[in-house]
N, C-alpha and C positions, 0 to 999 in steps of 0.2 A: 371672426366672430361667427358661430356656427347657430341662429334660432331654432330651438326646439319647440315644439307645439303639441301636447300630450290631447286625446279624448278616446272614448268608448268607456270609462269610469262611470257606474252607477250602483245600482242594488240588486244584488240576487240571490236566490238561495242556495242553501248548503247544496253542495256536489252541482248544484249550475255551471254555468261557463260564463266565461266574458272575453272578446277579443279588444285587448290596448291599442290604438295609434300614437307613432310618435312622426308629424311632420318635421322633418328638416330644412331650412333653408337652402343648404347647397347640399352636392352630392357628397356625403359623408363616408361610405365602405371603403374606398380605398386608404382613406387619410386617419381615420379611426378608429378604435374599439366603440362599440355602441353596445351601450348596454340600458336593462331595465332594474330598479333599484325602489326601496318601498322603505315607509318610512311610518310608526304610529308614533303617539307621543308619549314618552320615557320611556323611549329607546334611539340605538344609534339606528340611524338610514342601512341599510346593508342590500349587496347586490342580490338579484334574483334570477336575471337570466343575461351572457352577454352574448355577442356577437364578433369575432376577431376581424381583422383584414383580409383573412385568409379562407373568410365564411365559417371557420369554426365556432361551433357554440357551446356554451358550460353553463351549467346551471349550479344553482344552492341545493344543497341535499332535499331541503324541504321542498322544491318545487320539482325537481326531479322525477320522471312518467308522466306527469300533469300539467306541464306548460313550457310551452315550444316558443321560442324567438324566431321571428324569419325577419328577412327586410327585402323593401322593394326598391333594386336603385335606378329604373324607369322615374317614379315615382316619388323617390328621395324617403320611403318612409319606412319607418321601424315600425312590428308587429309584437305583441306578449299574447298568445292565443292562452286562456288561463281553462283548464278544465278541471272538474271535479272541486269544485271548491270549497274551502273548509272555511269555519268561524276564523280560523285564525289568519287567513290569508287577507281579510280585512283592513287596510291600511292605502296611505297615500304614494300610487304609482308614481316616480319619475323616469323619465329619459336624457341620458346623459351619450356623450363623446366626450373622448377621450383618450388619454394615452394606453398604450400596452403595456402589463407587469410582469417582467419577466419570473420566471422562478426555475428551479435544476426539474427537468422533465417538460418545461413547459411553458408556458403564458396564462395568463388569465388578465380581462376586462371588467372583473368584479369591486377591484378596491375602489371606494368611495374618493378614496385623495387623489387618483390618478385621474379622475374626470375635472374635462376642463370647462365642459358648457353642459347647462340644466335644462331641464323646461320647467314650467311652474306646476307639474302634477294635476294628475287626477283620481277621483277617490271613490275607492270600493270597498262597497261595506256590504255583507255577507247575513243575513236571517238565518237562523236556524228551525 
């Protein structure tokens, strides 16, 4: 059982920044995909930024130039550094771990069904 612990979720305006914390309980990068995942409501949750075992990271097109994943594993914790941010990026942060999705060229830590622990979110909502 891996507890996740989301914060740095609040309000700010268009093209602002915000940086996410995700505390882990245990040391999570080698055992892992960690990833970050958002969620409004009527819509499905979908990933946004992940993190491999292998410190590879991949993003959604839409957050792509504008928000970096890093993690500290001194520290045990995942980061979402979000810049430039739009009305649309508005919605409920999670952090998740999780399995690895294989695919032909690749992996990705983005699919929603492969994560096996959540944190309970936190939410940023965007002024224009």
């Amino acid at each position: 059982q891996v507890d996740l612990v989301e914060s740095g979720g609040g309000s700010v305006q268009s093209g602002g920044s915000l940086r996410l914390s995700c505390a882990a309980s245990e040391f999570t990068s080698s055992s892992y995909c960690m990833a970050w995942f958002r969620e409004v409501p009527g819509k499905e949750r979908e990933g946004v930024a992940g993190i491999g075992r292998d410190g590879r990271t991949m993003y959604a097109d839409s957050v792509k130039g504008r928000f970096t994943i890093s993690q500290d594993n001194v520290k045990n914790t995942l980061y979402l550094q979000m810049n430039s941010l739009k009305p649309e990026d508005a919605a409920m942060y999670y952090c998740a771990a999780g399995r690895t999705t294989y695919a032909p060229g690749g992996y990705t830590c983005l699919p929603v069904h492969a994560m096996d622990y959540w944190g309970k979110g936190t939410l940023v909502t965007i002024s224009s």
